[in-house]
C-alpha positions as CSV (number, residue, x, y, z in Angstrom):
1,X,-32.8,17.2,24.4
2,X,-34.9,14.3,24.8
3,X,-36.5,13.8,21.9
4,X,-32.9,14.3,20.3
5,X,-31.8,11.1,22.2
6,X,-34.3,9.3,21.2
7,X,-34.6,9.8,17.5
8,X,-30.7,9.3,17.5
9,X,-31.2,6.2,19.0
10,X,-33.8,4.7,17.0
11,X,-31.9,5.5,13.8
12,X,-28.7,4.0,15.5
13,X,-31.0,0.8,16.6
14,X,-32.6,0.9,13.1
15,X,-29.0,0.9,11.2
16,X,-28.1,-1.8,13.4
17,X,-30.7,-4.1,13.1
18,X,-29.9,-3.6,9.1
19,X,-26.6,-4.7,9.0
20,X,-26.7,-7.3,12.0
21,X,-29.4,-8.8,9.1
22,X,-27.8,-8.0,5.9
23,X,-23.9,-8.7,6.3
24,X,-23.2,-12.2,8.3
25,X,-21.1,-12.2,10.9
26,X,-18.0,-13.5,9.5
27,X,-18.2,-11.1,6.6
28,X,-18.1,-7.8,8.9
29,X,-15.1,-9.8,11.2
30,X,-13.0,-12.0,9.3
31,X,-9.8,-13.5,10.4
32,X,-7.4,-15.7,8.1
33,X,-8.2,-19.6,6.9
34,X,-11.5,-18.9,5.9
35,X,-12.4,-21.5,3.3
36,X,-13.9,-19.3,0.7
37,X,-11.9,-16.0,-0.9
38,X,-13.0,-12.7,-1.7
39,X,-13.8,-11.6,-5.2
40,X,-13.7,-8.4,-7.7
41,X,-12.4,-5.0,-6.3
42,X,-13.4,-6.2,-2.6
43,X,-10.4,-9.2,-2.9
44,X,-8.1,-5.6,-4.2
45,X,-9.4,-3.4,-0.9
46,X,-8.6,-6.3,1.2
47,X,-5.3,-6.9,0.5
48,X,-4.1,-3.1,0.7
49,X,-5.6,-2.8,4.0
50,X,-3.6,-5.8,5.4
51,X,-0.7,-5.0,4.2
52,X,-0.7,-1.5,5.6
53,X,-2.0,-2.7,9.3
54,X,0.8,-5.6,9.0
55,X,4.0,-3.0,7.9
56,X,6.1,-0.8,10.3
57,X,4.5,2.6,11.0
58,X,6.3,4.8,8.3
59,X,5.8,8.5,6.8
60,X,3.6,8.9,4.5
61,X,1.0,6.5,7.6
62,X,-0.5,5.4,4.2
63,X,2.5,3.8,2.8
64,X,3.2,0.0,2.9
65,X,6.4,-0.7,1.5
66,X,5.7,-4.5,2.0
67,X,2.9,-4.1,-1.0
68,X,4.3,-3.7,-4.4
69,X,8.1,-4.3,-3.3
70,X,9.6,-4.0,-7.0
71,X,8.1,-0.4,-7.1
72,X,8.9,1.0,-3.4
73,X,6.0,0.0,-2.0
74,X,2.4,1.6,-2.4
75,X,0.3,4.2,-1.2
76,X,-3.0,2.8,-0.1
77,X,-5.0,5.6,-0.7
78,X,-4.2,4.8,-4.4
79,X,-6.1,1.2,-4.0
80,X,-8.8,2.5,-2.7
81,X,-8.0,0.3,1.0
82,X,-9.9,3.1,3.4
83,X,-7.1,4.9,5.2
84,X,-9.4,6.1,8.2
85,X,-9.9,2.9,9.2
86,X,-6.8,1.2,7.8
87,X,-4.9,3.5,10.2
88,X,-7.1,2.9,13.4
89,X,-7.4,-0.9,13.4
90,X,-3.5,-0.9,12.7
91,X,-3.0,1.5,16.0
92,X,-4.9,-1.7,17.4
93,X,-3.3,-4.5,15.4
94,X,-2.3,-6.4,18.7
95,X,-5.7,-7.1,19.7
96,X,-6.8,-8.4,15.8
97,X,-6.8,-11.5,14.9
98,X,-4.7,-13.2,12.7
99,X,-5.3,-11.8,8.9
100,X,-8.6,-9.3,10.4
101,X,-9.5,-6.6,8.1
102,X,-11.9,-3.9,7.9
103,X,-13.6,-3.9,4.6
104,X,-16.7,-5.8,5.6
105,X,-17.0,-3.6,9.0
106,X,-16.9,-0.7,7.0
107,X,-20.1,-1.7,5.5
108,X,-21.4,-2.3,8.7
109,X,-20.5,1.4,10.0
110,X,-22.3,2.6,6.6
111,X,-25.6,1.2,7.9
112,X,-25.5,1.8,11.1
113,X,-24.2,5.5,10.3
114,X,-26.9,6.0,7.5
115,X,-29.8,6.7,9.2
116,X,-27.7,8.4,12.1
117,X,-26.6,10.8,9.4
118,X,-29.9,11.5,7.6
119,X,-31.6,12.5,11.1
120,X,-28.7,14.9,11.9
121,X,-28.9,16.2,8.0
122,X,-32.8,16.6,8.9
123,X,-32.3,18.6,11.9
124,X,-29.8,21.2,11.1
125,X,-32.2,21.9,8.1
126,X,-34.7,22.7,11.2
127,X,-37.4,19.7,11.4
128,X,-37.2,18.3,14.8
129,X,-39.9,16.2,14.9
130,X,-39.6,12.6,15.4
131,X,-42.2,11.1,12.5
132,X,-39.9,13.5,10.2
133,X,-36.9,11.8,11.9
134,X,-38.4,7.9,11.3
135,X,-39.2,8.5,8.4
136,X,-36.1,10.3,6.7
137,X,-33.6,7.6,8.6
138,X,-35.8,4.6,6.3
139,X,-35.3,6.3,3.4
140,X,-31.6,6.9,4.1
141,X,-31.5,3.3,4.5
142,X,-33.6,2.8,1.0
143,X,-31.3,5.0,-1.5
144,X,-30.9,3.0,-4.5
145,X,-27.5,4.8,-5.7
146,X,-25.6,3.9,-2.2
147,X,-26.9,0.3,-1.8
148,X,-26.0,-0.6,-5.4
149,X,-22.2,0.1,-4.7
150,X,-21.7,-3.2,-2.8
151,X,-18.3,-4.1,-3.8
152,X,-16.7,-0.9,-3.4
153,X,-16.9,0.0,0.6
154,X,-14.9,3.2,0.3
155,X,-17.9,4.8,-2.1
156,X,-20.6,2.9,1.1
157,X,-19.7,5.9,3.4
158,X,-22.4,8.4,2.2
159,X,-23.0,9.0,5.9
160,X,-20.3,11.3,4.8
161,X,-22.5,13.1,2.9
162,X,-25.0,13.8,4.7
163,X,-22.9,14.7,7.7
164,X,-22.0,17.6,5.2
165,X,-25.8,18.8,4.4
166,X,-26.3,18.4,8.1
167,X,-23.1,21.2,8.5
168,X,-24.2,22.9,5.9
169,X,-27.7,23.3,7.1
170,X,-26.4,24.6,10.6
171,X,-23.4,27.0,9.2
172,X,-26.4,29.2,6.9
173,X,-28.9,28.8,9.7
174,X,-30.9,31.9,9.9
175,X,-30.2,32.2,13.5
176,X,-26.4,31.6,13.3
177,X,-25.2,34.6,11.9
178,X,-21.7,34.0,13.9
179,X,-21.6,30.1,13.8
180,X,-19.7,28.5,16.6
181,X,-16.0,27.7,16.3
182,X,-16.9,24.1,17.2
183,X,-19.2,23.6,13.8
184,X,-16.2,25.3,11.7
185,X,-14.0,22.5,13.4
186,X,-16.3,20.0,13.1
187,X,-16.2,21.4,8.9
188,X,-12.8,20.7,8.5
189,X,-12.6,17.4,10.4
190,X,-15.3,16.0,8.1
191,X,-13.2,17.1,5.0
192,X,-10.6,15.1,6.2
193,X,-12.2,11.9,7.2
194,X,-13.8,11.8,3.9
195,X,-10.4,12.5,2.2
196,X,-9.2,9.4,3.9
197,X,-12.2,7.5,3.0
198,X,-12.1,8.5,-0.3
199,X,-11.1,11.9,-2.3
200,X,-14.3,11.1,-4.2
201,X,-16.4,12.1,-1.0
202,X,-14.2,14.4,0.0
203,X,-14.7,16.8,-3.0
204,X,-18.1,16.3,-2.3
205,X,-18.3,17.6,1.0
206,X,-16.1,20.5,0.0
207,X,-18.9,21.2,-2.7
208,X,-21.5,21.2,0.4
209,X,-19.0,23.4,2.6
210,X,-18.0,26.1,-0.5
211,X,-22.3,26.6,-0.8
212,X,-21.9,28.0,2.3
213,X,-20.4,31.6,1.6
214,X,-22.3,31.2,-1.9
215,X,-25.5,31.2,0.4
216,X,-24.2,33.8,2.4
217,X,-23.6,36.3,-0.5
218,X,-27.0,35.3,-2.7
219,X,-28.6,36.5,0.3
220,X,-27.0,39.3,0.6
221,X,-25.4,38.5,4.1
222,X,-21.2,38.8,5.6
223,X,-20.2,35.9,3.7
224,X,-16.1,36.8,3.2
225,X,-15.6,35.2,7.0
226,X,-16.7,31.7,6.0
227,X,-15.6,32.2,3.1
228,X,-12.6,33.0,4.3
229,X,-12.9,29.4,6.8
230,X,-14.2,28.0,3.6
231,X,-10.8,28.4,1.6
232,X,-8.8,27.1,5.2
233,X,-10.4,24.0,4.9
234,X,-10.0,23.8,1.6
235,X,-6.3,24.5,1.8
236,X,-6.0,21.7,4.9
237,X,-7.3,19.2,2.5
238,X,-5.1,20.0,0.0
239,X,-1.9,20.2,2.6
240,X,-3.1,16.7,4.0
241,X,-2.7,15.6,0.1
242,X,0.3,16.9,-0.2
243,X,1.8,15.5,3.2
244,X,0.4,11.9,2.2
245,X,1.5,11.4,-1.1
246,X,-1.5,12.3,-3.0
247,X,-0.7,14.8,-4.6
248,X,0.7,14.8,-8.3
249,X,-0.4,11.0,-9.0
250,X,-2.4,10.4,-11.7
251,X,-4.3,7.6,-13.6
252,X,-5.3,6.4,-17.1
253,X,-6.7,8.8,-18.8
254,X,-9.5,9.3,-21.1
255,X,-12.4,7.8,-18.9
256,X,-14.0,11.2,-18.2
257,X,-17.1,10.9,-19.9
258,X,-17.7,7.0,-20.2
259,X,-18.9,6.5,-16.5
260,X,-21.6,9.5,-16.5
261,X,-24.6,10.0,-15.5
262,X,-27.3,9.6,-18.1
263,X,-30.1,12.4,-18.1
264,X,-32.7,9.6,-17.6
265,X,-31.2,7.3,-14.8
266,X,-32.6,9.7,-11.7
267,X,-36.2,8.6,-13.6
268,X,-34.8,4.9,-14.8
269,X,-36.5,2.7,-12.2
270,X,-33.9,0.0,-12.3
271,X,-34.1,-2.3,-8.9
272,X,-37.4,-0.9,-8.7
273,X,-39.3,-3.6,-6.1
274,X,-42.8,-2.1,-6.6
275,X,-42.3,-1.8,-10.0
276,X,-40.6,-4.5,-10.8
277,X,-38.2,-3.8,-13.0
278,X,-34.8,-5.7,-13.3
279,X,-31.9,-4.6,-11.4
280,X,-29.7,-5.2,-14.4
281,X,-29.2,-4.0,-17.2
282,X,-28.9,-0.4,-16.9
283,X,-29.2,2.4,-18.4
284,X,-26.2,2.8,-20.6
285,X,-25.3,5.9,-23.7
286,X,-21.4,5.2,-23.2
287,X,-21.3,1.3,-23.6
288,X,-19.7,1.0,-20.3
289,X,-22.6,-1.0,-18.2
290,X,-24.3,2.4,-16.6
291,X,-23.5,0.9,-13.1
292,X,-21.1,4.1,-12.5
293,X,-23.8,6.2,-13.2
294,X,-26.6,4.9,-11.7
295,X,-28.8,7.1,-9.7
296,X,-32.3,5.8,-9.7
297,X,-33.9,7.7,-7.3
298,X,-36.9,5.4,-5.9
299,X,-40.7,5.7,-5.9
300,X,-40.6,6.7,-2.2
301,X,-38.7,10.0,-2.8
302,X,-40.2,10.8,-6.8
303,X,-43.3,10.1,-5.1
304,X,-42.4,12.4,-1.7
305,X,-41.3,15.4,-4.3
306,X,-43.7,15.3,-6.6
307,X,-46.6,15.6,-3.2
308,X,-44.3,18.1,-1.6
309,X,-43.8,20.6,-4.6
310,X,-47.5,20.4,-6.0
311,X,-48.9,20.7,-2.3
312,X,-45.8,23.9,-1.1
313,X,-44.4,25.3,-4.5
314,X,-44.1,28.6,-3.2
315,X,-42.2,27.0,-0.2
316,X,-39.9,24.7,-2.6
317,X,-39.2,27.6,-4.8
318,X,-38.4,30.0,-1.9
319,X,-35.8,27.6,-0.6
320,X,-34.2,26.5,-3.6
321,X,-33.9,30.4,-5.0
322,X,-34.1,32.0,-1.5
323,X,-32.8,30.7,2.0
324,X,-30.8,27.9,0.1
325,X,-29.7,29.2,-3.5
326,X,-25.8,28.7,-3.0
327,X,-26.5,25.1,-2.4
328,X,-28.9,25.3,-5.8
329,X,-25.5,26.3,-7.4
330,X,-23.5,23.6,-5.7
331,X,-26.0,21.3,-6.6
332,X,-26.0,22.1,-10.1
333,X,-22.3,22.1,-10.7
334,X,-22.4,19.2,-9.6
335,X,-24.9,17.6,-12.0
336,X,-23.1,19.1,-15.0
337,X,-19.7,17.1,-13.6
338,X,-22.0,13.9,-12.9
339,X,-23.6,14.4,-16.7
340,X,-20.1,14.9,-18.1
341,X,-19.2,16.0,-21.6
342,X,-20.8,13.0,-23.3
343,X,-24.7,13.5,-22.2
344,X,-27.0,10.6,-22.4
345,X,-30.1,10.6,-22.7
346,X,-31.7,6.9,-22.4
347,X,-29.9,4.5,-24.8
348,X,-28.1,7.5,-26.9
349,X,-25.8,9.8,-27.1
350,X,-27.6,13.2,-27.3
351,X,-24.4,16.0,-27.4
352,X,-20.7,15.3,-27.2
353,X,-18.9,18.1,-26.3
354,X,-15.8,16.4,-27.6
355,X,-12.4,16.5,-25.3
356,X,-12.6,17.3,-21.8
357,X,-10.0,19.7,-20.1
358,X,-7.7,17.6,-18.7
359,X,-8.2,18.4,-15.0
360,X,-11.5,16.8,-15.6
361,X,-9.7,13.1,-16.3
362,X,-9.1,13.6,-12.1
363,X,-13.1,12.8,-11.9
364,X,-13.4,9.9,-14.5
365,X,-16.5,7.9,-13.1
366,X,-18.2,11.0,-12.9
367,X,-22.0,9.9,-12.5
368,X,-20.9,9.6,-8.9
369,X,-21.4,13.4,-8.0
370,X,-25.3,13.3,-8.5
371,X,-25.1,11.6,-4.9
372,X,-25.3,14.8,-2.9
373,X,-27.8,16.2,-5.1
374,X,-30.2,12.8,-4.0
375,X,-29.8,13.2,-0.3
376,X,-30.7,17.4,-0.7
377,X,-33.9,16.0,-2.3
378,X,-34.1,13.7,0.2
379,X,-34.1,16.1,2.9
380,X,-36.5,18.8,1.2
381,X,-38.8,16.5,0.5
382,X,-39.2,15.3,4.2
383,X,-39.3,18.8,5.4
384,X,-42.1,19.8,2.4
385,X,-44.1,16.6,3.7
386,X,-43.7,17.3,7.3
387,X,-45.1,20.8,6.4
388,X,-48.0,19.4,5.0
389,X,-48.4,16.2,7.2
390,X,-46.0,14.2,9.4
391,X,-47.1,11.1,9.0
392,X,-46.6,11.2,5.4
393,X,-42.9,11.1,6.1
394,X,-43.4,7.7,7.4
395,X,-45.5,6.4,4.9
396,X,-43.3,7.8,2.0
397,X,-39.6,5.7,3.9
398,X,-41.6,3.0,4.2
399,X,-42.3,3.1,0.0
400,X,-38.7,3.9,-0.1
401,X,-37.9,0.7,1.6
402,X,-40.3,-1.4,0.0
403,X,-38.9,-0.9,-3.6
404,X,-35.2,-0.9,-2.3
405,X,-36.1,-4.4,-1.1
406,X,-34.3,-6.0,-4.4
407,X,-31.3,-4.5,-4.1
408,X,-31.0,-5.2,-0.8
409,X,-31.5,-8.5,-1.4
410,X,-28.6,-8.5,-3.8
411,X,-26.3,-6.9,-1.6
412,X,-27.3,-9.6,1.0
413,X,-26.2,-12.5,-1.5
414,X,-22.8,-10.7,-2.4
415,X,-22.2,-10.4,0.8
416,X,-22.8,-13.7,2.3
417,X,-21.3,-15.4,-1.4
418,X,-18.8,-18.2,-0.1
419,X,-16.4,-18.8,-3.2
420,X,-13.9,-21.2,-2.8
421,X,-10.4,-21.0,-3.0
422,X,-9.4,-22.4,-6.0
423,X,-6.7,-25.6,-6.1
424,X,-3.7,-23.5,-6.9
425,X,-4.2,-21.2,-4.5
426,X,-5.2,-23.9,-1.2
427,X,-1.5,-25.6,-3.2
428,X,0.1,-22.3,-2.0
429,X,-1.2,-22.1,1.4
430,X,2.0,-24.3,2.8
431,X,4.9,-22.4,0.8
432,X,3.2,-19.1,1.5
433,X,3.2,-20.0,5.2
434,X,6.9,-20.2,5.3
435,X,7.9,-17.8,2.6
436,X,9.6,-14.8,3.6
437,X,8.6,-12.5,0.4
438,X,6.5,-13.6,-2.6
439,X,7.4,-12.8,-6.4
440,X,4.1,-12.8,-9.0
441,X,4.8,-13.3,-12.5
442,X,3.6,-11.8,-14.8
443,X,3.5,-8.4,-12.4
444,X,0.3,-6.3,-13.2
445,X,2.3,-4.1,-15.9
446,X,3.3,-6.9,-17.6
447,X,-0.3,-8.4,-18.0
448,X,-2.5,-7.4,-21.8
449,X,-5.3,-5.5,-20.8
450,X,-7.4,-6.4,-23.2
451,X,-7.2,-10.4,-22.4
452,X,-6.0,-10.6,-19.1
453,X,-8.6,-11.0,-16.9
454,X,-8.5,-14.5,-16.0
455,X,-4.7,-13.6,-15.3
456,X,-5.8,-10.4,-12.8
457,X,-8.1,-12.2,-11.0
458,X,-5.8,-15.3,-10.4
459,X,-3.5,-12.7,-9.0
460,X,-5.5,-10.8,-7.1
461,X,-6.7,-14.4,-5.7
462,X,-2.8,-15.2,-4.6
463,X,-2.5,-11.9,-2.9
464,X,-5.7,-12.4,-1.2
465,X,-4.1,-15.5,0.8
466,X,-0.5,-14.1,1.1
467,X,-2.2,-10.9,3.1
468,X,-3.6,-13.0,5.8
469,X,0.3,-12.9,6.6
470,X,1.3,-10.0,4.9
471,X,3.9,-12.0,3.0
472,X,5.8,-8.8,1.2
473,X,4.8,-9.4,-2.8
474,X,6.3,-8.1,-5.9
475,X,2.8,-6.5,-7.7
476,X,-0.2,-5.0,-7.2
477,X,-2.8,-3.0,-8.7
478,X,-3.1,0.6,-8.2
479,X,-5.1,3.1,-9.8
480,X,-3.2,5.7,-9.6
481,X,0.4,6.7,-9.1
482,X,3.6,8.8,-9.1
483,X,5.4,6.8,-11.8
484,X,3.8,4.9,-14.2
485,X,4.9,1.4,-13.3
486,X,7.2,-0.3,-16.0
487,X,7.1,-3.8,-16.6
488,X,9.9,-5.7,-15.6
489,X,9.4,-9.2,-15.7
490,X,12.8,-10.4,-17.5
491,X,14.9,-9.0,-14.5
492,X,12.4,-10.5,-11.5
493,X,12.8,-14.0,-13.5
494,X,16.2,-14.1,-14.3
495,X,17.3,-12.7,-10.6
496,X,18.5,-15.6,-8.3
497,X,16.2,-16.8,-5.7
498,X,16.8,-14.8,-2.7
499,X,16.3,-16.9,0.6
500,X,12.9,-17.6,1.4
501,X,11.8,-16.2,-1.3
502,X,8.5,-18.1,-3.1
503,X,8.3,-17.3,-6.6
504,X,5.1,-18.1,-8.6
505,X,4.8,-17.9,-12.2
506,X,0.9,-17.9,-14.3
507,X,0.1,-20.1,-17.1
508,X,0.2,-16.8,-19.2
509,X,4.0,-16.3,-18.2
510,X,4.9,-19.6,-18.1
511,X,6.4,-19.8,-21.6
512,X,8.0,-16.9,-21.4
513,X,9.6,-16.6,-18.1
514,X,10.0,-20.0,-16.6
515,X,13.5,-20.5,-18.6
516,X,14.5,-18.0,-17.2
517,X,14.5,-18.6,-13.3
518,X,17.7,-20.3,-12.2
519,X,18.1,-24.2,-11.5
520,X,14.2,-23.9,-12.6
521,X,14.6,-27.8,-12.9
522,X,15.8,-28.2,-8.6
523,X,13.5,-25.2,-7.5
524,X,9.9,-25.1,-9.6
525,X,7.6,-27.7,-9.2
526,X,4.4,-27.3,-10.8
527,X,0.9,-26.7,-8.4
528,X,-2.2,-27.3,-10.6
529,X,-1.6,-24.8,-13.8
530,X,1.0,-22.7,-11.6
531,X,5.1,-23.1,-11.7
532,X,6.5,-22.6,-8.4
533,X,9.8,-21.7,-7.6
534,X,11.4,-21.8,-3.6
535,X,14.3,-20.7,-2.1
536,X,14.3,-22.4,1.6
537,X,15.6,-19.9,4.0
538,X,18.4,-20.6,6.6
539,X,17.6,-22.7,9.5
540,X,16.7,-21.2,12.4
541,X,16.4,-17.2,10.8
């Protein structure tokens, strides 16, 4: 027990000490009137998680009807805002500042959790030592594929994963023929948090809970009770969908296959700090950047496997095919989803398998599911080098680290980047603190995809400052949804101001809708390349 505390602790410490170094202080707790705005998807997460801590309690919890006005309202789940902790810092939205959000803290939890996670993972699979345990929780800390998705905090959380090889590991253990009630609850806990992080991770967990009864029937064990458990938490998954919205929305289609993993990029040292190799570009067969599919594994763990399986083959074989083969399967499925029907290989396309089934278009940046197949290498190669010796665990997270050192570096600078506001939205910073709703033209139907975006990012910049308030707006952009949104810009321009309202029309729209607000020559003034529109409301209401 002990030694259990204290190899927790050191990760914990460890993970701390990280993110305390990485992510600055008013990055992980902001508050509103900072003098620089955030950028790219972040600037998108941020705004839907305001908006839902600022808005009444209401069923579906996920829901915030201030977000999106002109459509109902939005489901935050569908903007990727992070409803597990969306939902807990709104149960404490009293003691937040003014404009707080949880995107940068999220990151923060990631590190600290990482190593946390990795050391559990580590132990259920039955090494216990504590160079096993140092050495695993710096490599956890080192993986290229979950540094490199700084600016998307949702897809940071693969603590989540390992949390389900760490479960996994204990419901097959050898001497657990009848595991506890409390791990089987623990199971379907962790299929829900990740579902409320992101479904993404939550079908990856499932993948690690259904190699459960697979491993259970390959080796010729009772496997129909956790199967049985298996399917339950399966099934409270999909109820939870079902009782928050989730179910039945759907996206643009036609991505599966362009955001894959290529056959080389596991191999393709990109970010590579001993090697030196360039962080960007990447490897890309689709013409879509690679950055989806990237899943450079680093020299640490190549270099850990390759010692491991030449020095204990029989061993690596045995648990592969043996003790572990219905997480082989799981493992493998889940490659052929990451690979996708359009397999690269380096620069080219090597087989198209034309059309995907439809159901497929759910998992369009697909290169993401090679992620749990990293961290089960990760964990068999610490437990092959433990076998052969301990202190190479060490010495391999420390190679891990060292070539992860570039990527860290560039999550540091994103993450301490200070933009400013531009000077039409610090113009807006007076109207917007007396406005009582906010109307964006053009609304994010309305804008051409293919040229517009200068137009979504101005947009997404306005939001941005109205959330520090959560000023209820007209648009947003969501990835999914129930109803494909229509545009309907005419109607929101021609409508008469309602009181209080502040109604801002883009350069793009100018042309277009600006005759068509009314008194436009008493209410619209211009602010730098914006037309604004105000409605005062009634004195004292």
């Amino acid at each position: 027990m002990r030694s259990a505390a204290l190899v927790y602790a050191g990760a914990l410490a460890l993970g701390i000490a990280l993110a305390w170094t990485i992510f600055p202080a008013d990055f992980l707790f902001p508050h509103a009137g900072l003098p620089f705005r955030p950028v790219g998807d972040t600037a998108q997460h941020i705004v839907a998680q305001r908006y839902l801590i600022a808005d009444h309690w209401r069923w579906p919890p996920t829901f915030a009807a201030n977000l999106d006005t002109q459509q109902g309202g939005v489901n935050i789940a569908f903007t990727d805002g992070i409803p597990a902790l969306a939902l807990a810092l709104k149960a404490i939205r009293w003691a937040l500042p003014e404009g707080f959000h949880g995107i940068g803290l999220f990151y923060g939890l990631s590190w600290v959790l990482q190593p946390v996670a990795a050391v559990w993972a580590l132990r259920g699979a039955g090494e216990r030592r504590i160079l096993p345990a140092i050495g695993i929780a710096i490599a956890a800390l080192s993986m290229p594929a979950w540094i490199g998705r700084y600016g998307h905090a949702a897809l940071s959380g693969h603590f989540l994963i390992l949390a389900g090889l760490g479960l996994y590991f204990r419901l097959v253990a050898d001497d657990e023929e009848e595991p506890s009630r409390a791990l089987w609850l623990a199971a379907a806990a962790l299929q829900l948090l990740a579902l409320l992080v992101h479904p993404y991770l939550a079908l990856m967990t499932l993948a690690l809970l259904a190699a459960v009864p697979a491993t259970r029937l390959l080796r010729r064990e009772a496997f129909l009770p956790d199967l049985l458990r298996t399917i339950a938490c399966a099934g409270a998954v999909v109820g939870t969908m079902a009782a928050l919205g989730y179910v039945g929305a759907q996206g643009d289609s036609g991505y599966y296959g362009q955001f894959a993993m290529n056959l080389l990029s596991p191999f393709w040292p990109a970010g590579s700090g001993i090697l030196g190799w360039p962080w960007e570009p990447q490897l890309d067969a689709t013409g879509k950047g690679g950055w989806e599919g990237y899943n450079w594994l680093g020299l640490g763990l190549l270099a850990a496997l390759a010692i491991g399986i030449l020095a204990r083959p029989i061993e690596a074989s045995e648990a592969l095919w043996l003790r572990h083969a219905g997480l082989t399967l799981a493992l493998l499925a889940l490659t052929l989803i990451a690979i996708s029907v359009r397999v690269g290989f380096g620069r080219v396309i090597v087989l198209d398998l034309g059309e995907p089934p439809a159901v497929m278009e759910q998992f369009r940046a697909s290169g993401r599911f090679f992620w749990p197949v990293a961290y089960a290498l990760l964990v068999g190669a610490t437990i092959l080098l433990a076998r052969i010796w301990p202190v190479l665990c060490v010495a391999f997270g420390i190679m891990q680290f060292v070539d992860a050192a570039p990527l860290r570096g560039e999550l540091e600078a994103w993450a301490g980047q200070h933009r400013p506001w531009s000077a039409e939205a610090e113009a807006l910073r007076g109207p917007l603190a007396e406005a009582r709703s906010l109307t964006l033209l053009p609304s994010w139907p309305c804008v051409d995809k293919a040229t517009g975006d200068e137009t979504y990012a101005t947009l997404l910049e306005i939001l941005a400052l109205a959330s520090e308030r959560a000023v209820p707006a007209s648009t947003m952009y969501v990835a999914r949804w129930h109803e494909k949104p229509a545009c309907r810009d005419r109607d929101l321009a021609s409508a008469p101001l309602a009181p209080g309202e502040l109604r801002v029309v883009l350069p793009v729209a100018q042309e277009a809708m600006a005759p068509l607000v009314p008194d436009a020559g008493a209410r619209c003034t211009p602010a730098g390349s914006l037309l604004v529109c105000r409605q005062a409301a009634p004195e004292g209401r």
